[in-house]
C-alpha positions in Angstrom: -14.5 7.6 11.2 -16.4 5.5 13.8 -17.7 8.1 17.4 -16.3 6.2 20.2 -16.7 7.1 24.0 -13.1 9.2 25.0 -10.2 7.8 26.9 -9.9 9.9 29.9 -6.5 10.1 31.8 -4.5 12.1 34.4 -7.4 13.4 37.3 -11.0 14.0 37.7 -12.7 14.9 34.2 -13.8 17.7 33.2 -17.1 18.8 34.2 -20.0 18.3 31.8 -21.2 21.7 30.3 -24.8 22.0 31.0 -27.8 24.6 31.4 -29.3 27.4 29.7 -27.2 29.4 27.0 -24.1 27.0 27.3 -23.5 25.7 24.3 -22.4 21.9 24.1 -18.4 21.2 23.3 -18.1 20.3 20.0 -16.7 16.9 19.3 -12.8 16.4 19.4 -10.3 13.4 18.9 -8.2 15.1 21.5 -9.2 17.4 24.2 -7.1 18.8 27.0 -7.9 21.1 29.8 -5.4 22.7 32.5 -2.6 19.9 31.4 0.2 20.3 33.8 3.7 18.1 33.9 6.0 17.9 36.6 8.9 15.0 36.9 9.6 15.9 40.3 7.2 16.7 42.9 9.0 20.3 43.7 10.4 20.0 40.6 9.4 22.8 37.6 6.7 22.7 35.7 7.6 21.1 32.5 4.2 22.0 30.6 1.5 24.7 32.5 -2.0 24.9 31.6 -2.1 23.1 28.2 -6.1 23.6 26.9 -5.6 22.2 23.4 -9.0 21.2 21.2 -8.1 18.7 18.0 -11.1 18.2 16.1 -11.7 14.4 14.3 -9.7 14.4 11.1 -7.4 17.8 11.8 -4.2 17.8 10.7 -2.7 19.8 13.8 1.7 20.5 13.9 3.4 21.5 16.8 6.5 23.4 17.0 8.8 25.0 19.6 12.4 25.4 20.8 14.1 21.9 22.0 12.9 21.3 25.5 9.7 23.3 25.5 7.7 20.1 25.8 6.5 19.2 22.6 7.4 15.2 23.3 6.3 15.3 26.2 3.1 16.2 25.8 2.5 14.4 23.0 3.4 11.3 25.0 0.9 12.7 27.7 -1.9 12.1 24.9 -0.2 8.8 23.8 -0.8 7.5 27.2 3.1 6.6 28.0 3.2 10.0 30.5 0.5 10.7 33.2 -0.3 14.1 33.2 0.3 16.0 36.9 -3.1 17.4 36.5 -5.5 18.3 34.4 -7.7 16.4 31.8 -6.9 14.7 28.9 -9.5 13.2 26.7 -8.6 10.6 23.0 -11.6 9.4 21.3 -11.7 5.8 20.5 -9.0 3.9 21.9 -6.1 5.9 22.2 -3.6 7.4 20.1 -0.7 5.5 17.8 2.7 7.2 18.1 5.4 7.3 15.9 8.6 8.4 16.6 11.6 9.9 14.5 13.6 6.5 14.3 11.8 4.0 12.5 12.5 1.0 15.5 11.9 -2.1 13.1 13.4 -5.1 14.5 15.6 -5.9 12.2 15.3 -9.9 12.3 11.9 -9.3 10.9 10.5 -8.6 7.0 9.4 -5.5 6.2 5.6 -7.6 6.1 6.2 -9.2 9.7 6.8 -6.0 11.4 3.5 -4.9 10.5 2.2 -7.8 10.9 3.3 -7.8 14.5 1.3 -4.5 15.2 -1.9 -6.7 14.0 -0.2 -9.5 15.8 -0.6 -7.8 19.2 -4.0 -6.7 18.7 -5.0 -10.6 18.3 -5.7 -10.4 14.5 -5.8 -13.8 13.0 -3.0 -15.2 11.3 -4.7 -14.9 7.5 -6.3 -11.8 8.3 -2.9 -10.0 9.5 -1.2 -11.1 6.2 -3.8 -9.8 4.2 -4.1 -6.3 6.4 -0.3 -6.2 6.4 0.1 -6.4 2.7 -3.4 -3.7 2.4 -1.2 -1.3 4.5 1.9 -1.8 2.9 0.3 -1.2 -0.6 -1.0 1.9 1.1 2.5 3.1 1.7 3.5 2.5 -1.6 5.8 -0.7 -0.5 3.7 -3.1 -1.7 7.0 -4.7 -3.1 9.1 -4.4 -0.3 7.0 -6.9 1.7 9.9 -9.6 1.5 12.9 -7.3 2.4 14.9 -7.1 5.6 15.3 -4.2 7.4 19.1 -3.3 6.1 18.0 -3.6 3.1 15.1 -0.7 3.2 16.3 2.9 2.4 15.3 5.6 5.6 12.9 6.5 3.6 11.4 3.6 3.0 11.8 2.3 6.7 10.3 5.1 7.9 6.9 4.1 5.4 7.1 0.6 7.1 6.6 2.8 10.1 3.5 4.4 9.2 2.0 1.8 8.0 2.9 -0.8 11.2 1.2 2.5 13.1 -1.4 2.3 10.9 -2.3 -1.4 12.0 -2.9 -0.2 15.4 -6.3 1.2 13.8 -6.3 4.6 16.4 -8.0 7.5 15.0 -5.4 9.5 16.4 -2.1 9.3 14.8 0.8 11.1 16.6 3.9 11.7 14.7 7.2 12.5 16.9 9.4 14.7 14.4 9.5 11.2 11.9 11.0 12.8 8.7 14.0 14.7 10.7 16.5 12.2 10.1 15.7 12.4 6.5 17.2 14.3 3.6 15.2 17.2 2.0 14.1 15.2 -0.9 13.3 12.0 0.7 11.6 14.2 3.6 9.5 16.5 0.4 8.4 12.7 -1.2 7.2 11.4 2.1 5.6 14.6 2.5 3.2 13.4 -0.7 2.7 10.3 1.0 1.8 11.3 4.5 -0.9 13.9 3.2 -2.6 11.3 0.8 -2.3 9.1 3.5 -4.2 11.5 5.3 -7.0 12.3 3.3 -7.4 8.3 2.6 -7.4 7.5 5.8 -9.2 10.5 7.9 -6.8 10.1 10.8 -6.4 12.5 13.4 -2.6 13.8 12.8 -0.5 15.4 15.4 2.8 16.1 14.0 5.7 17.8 15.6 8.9 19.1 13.7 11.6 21.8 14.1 11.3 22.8 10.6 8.9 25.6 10.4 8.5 24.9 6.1 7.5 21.6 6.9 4.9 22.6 10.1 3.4 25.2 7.1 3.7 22.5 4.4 1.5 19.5 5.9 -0.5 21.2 8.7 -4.0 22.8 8.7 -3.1 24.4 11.5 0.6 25.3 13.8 0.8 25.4 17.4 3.6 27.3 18.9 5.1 26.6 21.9 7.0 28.4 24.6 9.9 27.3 26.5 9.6 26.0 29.8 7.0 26.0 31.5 5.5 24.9 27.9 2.4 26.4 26.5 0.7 27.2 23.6 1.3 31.2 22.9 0.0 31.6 19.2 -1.5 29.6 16.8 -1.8 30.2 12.7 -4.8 28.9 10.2 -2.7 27.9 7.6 -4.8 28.9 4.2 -2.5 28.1 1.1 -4.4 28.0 -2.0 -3.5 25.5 -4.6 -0.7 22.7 -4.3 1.0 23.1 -1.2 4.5 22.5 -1.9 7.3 23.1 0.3 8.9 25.7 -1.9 5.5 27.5 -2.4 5.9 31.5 -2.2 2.5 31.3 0.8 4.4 28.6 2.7 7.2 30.7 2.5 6.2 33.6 4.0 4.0 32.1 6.5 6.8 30.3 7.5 9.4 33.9 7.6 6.0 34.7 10.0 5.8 31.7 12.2 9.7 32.0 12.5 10.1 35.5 13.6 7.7 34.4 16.3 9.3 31.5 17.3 13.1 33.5 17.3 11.5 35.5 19.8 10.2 32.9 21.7 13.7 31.8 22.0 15.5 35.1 23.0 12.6 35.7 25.4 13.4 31.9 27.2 17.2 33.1 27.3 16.9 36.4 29.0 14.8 34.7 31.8 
């Protein structure tokens, strides 16, 4: 993975850390300090103090109760949401983001809606065929180039997905719940693929789900969120030895864990 100079957004950035017996920060794909989000100027804080530090190639999932935050923060990072204050800081440039419906347009092959990522990022004609079919071979749809959208399985349209993010060669890959629509099987399968993408790829994941097996299954580490104001309250290491299936006895019962947790999280939102 190449170093590049951070994106900042929202206000000032963070002081430098400096002097004698400070240590320096260590490097990060994504770094936020003191991340607040308000829609209205009295309004209430939507997210309230988010310090978050993703290192390069951490696979990093986010859960929570609906409406704690979780999208919106991650379109903070994405660059779609200016943060009220605090700092937010993507290597490279920028973060791709991926959301939970596929949004191919449908007058398009599976091929040209890659190609129109690569297409937008002023790749050459030749070059973005080439890249396009490279990425969909990646995705295992190497075949598929030629089909039209209605004619792609969800499953399959959500692969054309990855790989048209893919072609916006970010470092930082943000994933907005993208197997949820999904059946189990179809979800467990692109599961596979996502993590060998992964590890081929050494992309920066952020990946946010309600399912609590599936936060356990693909992440090195989970990030729970309260309800509003958001903010990170606990965090797990997940350490599974051997395959890491879904239906694995340690992803079970780190999940019971990370769910008993998150229950409360929810009772404690509804008696406020």
């Amino acid at each position: 993975m190449t170093t590049a100079e951070p994106r900042i957004a929202a206000s000032a950035p963070a002081p430098a850390l400096s002097g004698a017996g400070v240590a320096p920060e260590l490097p990060a794909a994504v770094r936020l300090r003191g991340v607040t989000k308000r829609f209205a100027a009295n309004g209430p804080d939507v997210l309230d103090g988010i310090d978050l530090t993703i290192a390069p190639g951490e696979f990093v999932c986010l859960l929570g109760a609906s409406g704690c935050g979780k999208s919106t923060l991650l379109n903070i990072v994405a660059g779609l949401e200016p943060a009220t204050s605090g700092t937010v800081q993507v290597a490279g440039d920028g973060a791709a983001l991926m959301f939970q419906e596929a949004a191919l347009l449908p007058w398009l092959t599976a091929q040209r809606n890659v190609e129109l990522a690569l297409r937008l990022r002023g790749v050459g004609r030749v070059e973005r065929k080439e890249k396009a079919s490279e990425l969909l071979d990646l995705v295992h749809l190497g075949a598929a180039g030629n089909k039209a959208v209605h004619e792609l399985s969800g499953g399959m349209r959500q692969r054309v997905a990855l790989a048209r993010s893919l072609a916006q060669e970010r470092n930082v890959l943000l994933m907005d719940e993208p197997f949820g629509a999904l059946d189990a099987i179809t979800r467990d399968l692109l599961h596979v693929e996502l993590e060998r993408i992964w590890l081929a790829t050494g992309r920066t994941v952020v990946f946010i789900t309600h399912n609590v097996r599936e936060a356990v299954r693909l992440g090195q580490r989970v990030l729970l969120m309260s309800s509003r104001p958001g903010r990170i309250v606990r965090e797990w290491q997940v350490d599974v030895h051997g395959e890491r299936r879904i239906e694995a006895p340690e992803v079970g019962a780190l999940a019971v864990e990370i769910t008993d947790h998150l229950r409360e999280e929810i009772r404690r939102h509804a008696a406020i």
